[in-house]
N, CA, C and O atoms as CSV, one atom per row, in Angstrom:
chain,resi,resn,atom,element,x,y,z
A,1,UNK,N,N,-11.519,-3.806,16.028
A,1,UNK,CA,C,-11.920,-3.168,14.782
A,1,UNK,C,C,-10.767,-3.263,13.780
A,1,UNK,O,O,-9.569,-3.331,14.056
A,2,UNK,N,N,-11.338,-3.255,12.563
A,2,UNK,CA,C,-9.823,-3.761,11.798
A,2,UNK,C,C,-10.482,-2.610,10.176
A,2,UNK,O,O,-11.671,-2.410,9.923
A,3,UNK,N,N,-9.313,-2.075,9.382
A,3,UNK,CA,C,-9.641,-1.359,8.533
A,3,UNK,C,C,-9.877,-2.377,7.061
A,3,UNK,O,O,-9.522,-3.521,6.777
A,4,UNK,N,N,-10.596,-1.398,6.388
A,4,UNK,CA,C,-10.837,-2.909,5.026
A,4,UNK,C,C,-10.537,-1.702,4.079
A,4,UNK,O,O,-10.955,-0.562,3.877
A,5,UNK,N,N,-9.746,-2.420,3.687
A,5,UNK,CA,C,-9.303,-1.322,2.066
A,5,UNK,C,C,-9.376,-2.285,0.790
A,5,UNK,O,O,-10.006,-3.327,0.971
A,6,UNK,N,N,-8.821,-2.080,-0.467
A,6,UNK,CA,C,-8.790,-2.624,-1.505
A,6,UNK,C,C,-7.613,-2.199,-2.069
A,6,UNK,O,O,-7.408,-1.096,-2.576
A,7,UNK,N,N,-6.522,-3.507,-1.917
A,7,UNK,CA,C,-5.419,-3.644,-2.456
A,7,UNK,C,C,-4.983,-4.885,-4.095
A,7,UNK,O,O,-4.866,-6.103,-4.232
A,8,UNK,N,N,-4.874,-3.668,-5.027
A,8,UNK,CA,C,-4.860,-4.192,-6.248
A,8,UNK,C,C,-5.953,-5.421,-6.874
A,8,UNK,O,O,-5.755,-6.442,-7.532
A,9,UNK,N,N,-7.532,-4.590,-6.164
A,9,UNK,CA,C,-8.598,-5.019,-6.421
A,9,UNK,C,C,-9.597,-5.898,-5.742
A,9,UNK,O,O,-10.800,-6.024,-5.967
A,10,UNK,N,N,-8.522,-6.707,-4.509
A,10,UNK,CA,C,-8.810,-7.180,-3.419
A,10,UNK,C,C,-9.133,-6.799,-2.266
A,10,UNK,O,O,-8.655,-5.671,-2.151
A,11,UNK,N,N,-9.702,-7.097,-1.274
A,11,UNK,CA,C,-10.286,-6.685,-0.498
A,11,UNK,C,C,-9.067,-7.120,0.974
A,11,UNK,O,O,-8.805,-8.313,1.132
A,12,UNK,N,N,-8.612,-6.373,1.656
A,12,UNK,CA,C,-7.721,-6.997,2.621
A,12,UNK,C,C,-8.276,-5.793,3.914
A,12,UNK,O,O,-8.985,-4.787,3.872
A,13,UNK,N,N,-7.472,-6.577,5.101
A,13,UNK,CA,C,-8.233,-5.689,6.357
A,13,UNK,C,C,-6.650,-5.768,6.993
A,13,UNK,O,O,-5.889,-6.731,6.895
A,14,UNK,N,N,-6.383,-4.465,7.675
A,14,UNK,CA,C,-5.394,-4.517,9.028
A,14,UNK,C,C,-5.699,-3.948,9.609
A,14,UNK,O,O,-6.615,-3.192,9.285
A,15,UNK,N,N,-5.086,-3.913,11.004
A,15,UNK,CA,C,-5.480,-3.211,12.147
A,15,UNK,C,C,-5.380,-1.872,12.294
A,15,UNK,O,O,-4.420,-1.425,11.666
A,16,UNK,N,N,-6.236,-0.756,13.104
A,16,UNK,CA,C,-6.097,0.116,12.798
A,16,UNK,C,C,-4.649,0.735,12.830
A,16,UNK,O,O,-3.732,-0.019,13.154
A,17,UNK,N,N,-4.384,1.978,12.537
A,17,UNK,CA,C,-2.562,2.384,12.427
A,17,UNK,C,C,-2.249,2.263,11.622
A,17,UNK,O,O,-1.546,3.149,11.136
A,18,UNK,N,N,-2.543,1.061,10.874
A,18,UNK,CA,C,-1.117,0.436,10.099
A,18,UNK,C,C,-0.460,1.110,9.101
A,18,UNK,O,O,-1.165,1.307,8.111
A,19,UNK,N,N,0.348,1.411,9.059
A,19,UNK,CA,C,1.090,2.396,7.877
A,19,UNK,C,C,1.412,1.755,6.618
A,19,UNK,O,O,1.083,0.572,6.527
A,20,UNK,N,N,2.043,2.346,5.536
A,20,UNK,CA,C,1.333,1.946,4.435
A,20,UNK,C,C,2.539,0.687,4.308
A,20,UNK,O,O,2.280,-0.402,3.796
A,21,UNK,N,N,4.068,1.096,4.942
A,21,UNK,CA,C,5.052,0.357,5.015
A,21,UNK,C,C,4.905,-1.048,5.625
A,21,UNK,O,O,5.390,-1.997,5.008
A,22,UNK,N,N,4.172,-1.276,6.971
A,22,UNK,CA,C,3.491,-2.095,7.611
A,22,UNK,C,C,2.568,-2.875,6.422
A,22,UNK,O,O,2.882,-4.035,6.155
A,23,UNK,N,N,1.626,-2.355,5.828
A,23,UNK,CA,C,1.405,-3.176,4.884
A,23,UNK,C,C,1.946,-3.730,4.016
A,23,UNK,O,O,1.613,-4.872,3.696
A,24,UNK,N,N,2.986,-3.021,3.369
A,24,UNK,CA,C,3.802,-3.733,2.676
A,24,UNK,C,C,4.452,-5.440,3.477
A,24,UNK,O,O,4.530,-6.583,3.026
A,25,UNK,N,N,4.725,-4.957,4.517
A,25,UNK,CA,C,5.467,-5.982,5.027
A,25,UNK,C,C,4.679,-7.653,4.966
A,25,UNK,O,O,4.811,-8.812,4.572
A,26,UNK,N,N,3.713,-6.596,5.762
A,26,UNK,CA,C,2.567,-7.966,5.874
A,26,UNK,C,C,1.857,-8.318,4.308
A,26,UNK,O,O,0.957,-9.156,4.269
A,27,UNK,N,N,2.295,-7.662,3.092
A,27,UNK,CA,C,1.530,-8.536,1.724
A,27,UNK,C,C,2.968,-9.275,1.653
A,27,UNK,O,O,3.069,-9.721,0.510
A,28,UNK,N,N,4.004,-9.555,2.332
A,28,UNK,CA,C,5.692,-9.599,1.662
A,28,UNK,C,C,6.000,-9.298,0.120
A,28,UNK,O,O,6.456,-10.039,-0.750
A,29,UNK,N,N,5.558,-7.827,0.072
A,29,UNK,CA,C,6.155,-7.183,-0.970
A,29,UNK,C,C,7.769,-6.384,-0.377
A,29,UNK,O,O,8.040,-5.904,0.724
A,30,UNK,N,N,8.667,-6.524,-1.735
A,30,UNK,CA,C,9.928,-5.639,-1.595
A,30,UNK,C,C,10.115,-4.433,-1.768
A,30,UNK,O,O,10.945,-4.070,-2.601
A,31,UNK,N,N,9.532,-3.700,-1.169
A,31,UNK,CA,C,9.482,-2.207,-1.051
A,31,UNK,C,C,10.398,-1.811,-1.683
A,31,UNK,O,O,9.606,-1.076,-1.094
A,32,UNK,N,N,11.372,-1.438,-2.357
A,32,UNK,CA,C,12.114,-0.885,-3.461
A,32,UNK,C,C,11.815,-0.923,-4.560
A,32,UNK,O,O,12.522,-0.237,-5.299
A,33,UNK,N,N,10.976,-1.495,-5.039
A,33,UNK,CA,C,10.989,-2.355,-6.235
A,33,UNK,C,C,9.387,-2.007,-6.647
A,33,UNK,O,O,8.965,-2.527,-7.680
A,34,UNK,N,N,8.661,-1.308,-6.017
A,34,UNK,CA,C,7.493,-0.955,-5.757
A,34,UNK,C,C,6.923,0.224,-5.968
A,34,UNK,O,O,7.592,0.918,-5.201
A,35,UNK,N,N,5.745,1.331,-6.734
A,35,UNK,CA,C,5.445,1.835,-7.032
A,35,UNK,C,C,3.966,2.222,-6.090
A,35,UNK,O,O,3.281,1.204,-6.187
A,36,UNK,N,N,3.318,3.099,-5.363
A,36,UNK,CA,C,1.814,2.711,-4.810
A,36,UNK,C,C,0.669,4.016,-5.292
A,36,UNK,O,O,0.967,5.205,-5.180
A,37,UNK,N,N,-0.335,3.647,-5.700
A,37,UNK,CA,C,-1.267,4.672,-5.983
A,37,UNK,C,C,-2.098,4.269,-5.171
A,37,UNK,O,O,-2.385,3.073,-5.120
A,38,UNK,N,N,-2.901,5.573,-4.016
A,38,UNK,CA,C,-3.433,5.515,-3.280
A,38,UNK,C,C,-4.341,6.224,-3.356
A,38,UNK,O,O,-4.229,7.379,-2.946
A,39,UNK,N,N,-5.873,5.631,-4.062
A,39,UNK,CA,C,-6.753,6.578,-3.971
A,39,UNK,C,C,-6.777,7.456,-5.666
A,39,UNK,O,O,-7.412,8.496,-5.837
A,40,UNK,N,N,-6.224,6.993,-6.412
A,40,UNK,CA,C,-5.836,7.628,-7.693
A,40,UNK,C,C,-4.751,8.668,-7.633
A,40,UNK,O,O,-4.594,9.550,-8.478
A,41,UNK,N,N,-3.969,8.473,-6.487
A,41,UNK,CA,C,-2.914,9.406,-6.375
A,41,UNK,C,C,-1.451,8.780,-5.776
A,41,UNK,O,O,-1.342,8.291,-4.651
A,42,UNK,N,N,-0.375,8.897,-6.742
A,42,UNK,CA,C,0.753,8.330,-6.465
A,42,UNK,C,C,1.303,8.969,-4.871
A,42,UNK,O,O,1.542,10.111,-4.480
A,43,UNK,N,N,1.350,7.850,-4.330
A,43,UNK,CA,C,1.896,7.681,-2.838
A,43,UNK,C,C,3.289,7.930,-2.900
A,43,UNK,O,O,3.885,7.085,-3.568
A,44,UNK,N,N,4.197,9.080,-2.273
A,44,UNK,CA,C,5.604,9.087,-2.806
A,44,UNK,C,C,6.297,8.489,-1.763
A,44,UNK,O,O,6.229,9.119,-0.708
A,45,UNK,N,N,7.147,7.140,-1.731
A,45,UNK,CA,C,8.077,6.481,-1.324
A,45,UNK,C,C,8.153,7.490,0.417
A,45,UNK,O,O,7.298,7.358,1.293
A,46,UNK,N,N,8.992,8.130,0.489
A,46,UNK,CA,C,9.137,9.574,1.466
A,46,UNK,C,C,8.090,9.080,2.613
A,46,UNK,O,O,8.537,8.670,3.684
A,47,UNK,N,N,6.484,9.136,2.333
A,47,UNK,CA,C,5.321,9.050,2.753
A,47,UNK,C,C,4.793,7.923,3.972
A,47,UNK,O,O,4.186,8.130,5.023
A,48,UNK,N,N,5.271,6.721,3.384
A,48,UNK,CA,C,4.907,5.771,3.494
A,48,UNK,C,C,5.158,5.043,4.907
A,48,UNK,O,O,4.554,4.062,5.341
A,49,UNK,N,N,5.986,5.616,5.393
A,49,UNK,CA,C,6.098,5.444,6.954
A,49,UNK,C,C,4.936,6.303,7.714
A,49,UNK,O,O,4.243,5.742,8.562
A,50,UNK,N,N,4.808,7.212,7.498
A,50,UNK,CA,C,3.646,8.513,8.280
A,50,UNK,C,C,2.296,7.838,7.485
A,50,UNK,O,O,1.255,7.979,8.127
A,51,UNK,N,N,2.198,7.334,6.563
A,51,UNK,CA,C,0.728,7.555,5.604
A,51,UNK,C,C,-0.124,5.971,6.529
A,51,UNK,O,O,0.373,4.845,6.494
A,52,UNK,N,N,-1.294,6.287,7.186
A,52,UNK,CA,C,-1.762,5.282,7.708
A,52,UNK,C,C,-2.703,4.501,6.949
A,52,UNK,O,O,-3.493,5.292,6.434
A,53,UNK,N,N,-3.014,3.188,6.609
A,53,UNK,CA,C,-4.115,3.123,5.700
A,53,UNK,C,C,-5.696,3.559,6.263
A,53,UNK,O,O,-5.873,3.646,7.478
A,54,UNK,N,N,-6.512,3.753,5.568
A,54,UNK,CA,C,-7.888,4.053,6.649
A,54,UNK,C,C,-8.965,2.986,5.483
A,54,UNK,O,O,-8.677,2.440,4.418
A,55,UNK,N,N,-10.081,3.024,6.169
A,55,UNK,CA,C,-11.242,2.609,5.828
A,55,UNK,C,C,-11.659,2.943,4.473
A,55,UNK,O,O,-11.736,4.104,4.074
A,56,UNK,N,N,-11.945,1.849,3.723
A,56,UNK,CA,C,-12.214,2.405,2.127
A,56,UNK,C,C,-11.268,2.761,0.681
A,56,UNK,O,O,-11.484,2.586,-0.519
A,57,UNK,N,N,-10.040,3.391,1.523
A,57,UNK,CA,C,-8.608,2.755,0.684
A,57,UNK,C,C,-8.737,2.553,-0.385
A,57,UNK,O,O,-9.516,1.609,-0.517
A,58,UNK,N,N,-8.410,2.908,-1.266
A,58,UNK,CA,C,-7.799,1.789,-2.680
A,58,UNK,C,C,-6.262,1.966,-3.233
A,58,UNK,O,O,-5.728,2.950,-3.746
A,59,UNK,N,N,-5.748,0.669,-2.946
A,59,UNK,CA,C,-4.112,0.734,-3.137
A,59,UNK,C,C,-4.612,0.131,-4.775
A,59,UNK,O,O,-5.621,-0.498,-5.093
A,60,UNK,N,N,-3.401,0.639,-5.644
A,60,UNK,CA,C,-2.648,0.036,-6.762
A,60,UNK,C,C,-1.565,-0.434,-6.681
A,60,UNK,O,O,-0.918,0.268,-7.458
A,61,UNK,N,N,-0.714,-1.357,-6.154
A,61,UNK,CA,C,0.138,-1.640,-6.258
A,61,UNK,C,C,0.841,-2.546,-7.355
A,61,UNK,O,O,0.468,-3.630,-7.803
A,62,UNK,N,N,2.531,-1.416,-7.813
A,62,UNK,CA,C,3.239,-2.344,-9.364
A,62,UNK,C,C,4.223,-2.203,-8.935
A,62,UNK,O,O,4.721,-1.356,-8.193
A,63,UNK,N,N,4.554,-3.056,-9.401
A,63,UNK,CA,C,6.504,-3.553,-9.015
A,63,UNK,C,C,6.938,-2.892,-10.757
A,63,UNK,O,O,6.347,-3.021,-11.829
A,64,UNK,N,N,8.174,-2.198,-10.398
A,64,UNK,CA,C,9.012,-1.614,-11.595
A,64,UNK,C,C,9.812,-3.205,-11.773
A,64,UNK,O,O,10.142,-4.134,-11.036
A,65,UNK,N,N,9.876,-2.860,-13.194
A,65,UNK,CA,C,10.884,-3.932,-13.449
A,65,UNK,C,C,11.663,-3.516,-14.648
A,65,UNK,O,O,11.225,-3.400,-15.792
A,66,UNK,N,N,12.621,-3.352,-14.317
A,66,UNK,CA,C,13.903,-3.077,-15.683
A,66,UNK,C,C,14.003,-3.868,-16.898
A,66,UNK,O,O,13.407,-4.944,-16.836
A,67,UNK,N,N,14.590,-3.618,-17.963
A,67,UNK,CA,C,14.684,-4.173,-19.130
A,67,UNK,C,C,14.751,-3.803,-19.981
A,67,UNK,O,O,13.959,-2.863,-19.925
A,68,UNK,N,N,15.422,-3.812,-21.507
A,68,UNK,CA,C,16.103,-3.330,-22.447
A,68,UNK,C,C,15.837,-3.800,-23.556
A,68,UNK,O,O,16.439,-3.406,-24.555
């Protein structure tokens, strides 16, 4: 069985568990650099090891980027 969420509008599946960090890994995003709304609610950094994704999901994911 594998979970299906919707990450930044797409449709992606992982196995059940997977934490939200685990996903990160597996899109090879740089987690520092990264911002996540989960569900219409900002996911705080802190979280993201404990926070599992589940069924139905909707990630936003934005990369901060500096500049002047």
């Amino acid at each position: 069985m594998v979970e299906t969420v919707r990450v930044n509008g797409e449709e992606r599946t992982f196995a059940p568990g997977t934490t939200v960090s685990a996903m990160l890994a597996q899109l090879a995003l740089e987690p520092r650099l990264l911002v996540i709304e989960r569900n219409g609610d900002i996911l705080h950094r802190q979280d993201w090891e404990q926070t599992t994704v589940a069924p139905g999901d909707r990630f936003e994911i934005v990369t901060v980027v500096g500049g002047g």
